[in-house]
C-alpha positions, 0 to 999 in steps of 0.5 A: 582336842582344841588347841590354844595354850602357852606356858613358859618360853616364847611369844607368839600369835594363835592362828584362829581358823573361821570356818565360813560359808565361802570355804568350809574347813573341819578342824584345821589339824587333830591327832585322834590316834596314832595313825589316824588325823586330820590337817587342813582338810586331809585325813591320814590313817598311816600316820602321814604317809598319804593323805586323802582329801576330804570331800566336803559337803558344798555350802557348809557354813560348820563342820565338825568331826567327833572321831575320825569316822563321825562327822557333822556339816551344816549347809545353807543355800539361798540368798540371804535375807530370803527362804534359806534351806539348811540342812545337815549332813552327816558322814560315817567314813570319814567324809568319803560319803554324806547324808542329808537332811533338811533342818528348820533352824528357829530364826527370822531370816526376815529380821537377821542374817547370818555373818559368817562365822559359825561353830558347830561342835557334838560330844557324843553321836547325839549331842551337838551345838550350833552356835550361829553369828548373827547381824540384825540391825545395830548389833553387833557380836551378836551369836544364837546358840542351838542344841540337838539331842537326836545328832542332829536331825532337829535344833532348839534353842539354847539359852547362853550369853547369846555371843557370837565368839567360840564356845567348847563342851567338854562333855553334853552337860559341862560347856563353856563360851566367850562373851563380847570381844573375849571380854567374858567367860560363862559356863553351863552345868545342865547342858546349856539350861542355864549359864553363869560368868566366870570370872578369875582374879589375878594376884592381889598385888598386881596392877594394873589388872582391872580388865580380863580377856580369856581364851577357851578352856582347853581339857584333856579329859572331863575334869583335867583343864586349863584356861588363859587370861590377860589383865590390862588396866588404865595408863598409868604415869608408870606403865601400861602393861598387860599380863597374862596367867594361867589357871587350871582345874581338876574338877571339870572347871569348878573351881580354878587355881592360878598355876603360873604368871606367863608374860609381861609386855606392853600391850595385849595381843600375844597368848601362849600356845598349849594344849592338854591330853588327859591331865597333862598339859603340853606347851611347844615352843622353838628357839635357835632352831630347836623345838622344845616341848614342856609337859607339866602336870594339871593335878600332880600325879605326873612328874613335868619334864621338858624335851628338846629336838633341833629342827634345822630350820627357822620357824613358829608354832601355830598349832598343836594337837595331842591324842594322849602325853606321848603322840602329837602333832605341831603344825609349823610355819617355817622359814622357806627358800621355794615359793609358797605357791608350789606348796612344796616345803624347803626349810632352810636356815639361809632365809629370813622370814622377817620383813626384811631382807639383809645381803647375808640372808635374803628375804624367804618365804613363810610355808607351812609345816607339820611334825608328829611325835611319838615319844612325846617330843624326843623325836620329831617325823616330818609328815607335811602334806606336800601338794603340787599344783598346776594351773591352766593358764593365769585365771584358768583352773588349778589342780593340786596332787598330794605328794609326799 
């Protein structure tokens, strides 16, 4: 499930994760079961014993997995401007193995080119959508969104508010995309025929708020979902502030109610981070060393409660990923004594991870974490993909064993 969300504790940035032409990535980390994910393209079937590299076709502009067997990449070759070869590659083995096909995408190389930053997303073995990022001349956060119905082997074009930011279906009718800048929320019904902009009100008493920034919707299931806004306005002689809110849906994103007002601060730029598993809506934050995980109800029939687990380690949430309420995965970047280069995770609370060291606690490193769960965050399991690299000589090439 996608993941970006926040719901009531702690500040803090998402991590976005482009996929481009120079370093094709698959999702960068999705529980799809209790022993099947992936992170950082790795896949484990043990629940984090080992981990597998996945071998990822070469030149892939997007990928995406819908399970942990089916996936998807689109691979470009040629120099820009000039005869570009596309093609999409397809694996049934969780990316052991790739098909190719050749694929004629509908767009004038002559006249446009590809910026790099592209999504590429299916709902079912046959239905998908490519959205391409496109600069041509002066234009600016400009994207062209195609459609498959055959999984893949030809596109069209899709009508859509023609941005080059995100976009999610939750199913091969129902999608939503940003506009320009995130300034902009639109959504399809009829699988991408037509569109309409989304916009949601806040309060009416609050102000300033005549300006609204969204992220994506998150959804648990078809109907169950929540999406985040952030209201700025004009300075005024009293404050210039930003508030974010929290709007949900039961009905597939029809209609949505205000749930909550999260944050107030001076200028935007911070989210909560969430995400959604059936119609439950999951928030993780850490504090003191304690990650706590808040579970609330997007339709009422389930009881919200709030479980607490101490880490040990100074860290922020960057990630999240749930398979149902109970089994998740949150990636950490935590506070670390050895050397990120080693990609050999110590955590340890007699760090600093801010800019600045101080004679009690030197100044550390930053170095990814990954936690999973599976009483719903009671307990915690280490399950950090741990790699150990050797490199031949200080330009010479560098080889990476995984080791837990």
């Amino acid at each position: 499930m996608n993941s970006h969300l926040r719901f009531a504790v702690t500040l803090m940035l998402i991590g976005l994760a482009l996929t481009t032409a120079a370093a094709p990535q698959p999702q960068r980390m999705q529980r799809f079961s209790s022993d099947v994910g992936f992170a950082d393209g790795f896949v484990t079937t043990d629940s984090g014993k080992h981990w597998r590299e996945m071998n990822l076709p070469n030149s892939s502009i997007a990928t995406f997995f819908l399970n942990p067997t089916t996936g998807w990449a689109v691979t470009m070759d040629g120099p820009m401007g000039e005869d570009l070869q596309f093609a999409i590659a397809t694996t049934r083995d969780s990316g052991q193995s790739w098909s190719m096909t050749p694929i004629k995408l509908p767009i004038d190389q002559k006249q446009t080119w590809l910026a790099g930053q592209d999504y590429l997303q299916f709902t079912d073995p046959l239905h998908g959508w490519l959205n391409l990022s496109i600069q041509s001349g002066s234009a600016f956060d400009f994207g062209i969104l195609l459609k498959t119905v055959d999984g893949g082997k030809t596109w069209i074009r899709a009508d859509g508010p023609g941005t080059a930011e995100e976009m999610h279906f939750i199913n091969a009718q129902d999608g939503w995309q940003l506009g320009p800048h995130r300034r902009e929320l639109w959504v399809t019904h009829d699988g991408s025929k037509t569109w309409q902009q989304v916009s949601l009100k806040p309060p009416a008493d609050l102000k300033p708020a005549d300006e609204a920034t969204y992220l994506l919707p998150v959804f648990g299931d078809d109907k169950h979902g929540a999406v985040e806004a952030a209201f700025t306005g004009l300075p005024t002689a009293s404050e210039d502030v930003c508030h974010t809110a929290l709007f949900v849906t039961s009905d597939g994103g029809q209609r949505w109610d205000l749930k909550a007002m999260l944050v107030k601060q001076k200028a935007y730029g911070s989210w909560w981070l969430f995400t959604a598993a059936g119609s439950v809506l999951i928030t993780p934050t850490v504090s003191d060393e304690k990650l706590t995980l808040k579970k609330v109800s997007l339709d009422g029939t389930s009881v919200a409660n709030t479980t607490t687990a101490d880490l040990g380690f100074l860290s922020y949430v960057d990630g999240i990923s749930f398979s149902n309420p109970q089994q998740g995965w949150v990636s950490l970047t935590a506070c670390c004594e050895a050397a990120c280069s080693t990609c050999v995770l110590k955590p340890s609370p007699r760090v600093s991870c801010t800019a600045v060291a101080n004679r009690d606690r030197p100044l550390g490193m930053q170095c990814r974490a990954l936690l999973s769960t599976d009483d719903g965050g009671k307990t915690w399991t280490d399950i950090t993909l741990r790699q150990r690299c050797v490199q031949e000589g200080p330009t010479g090439k560098k080889t990476c064993t995984v080791e837990k």
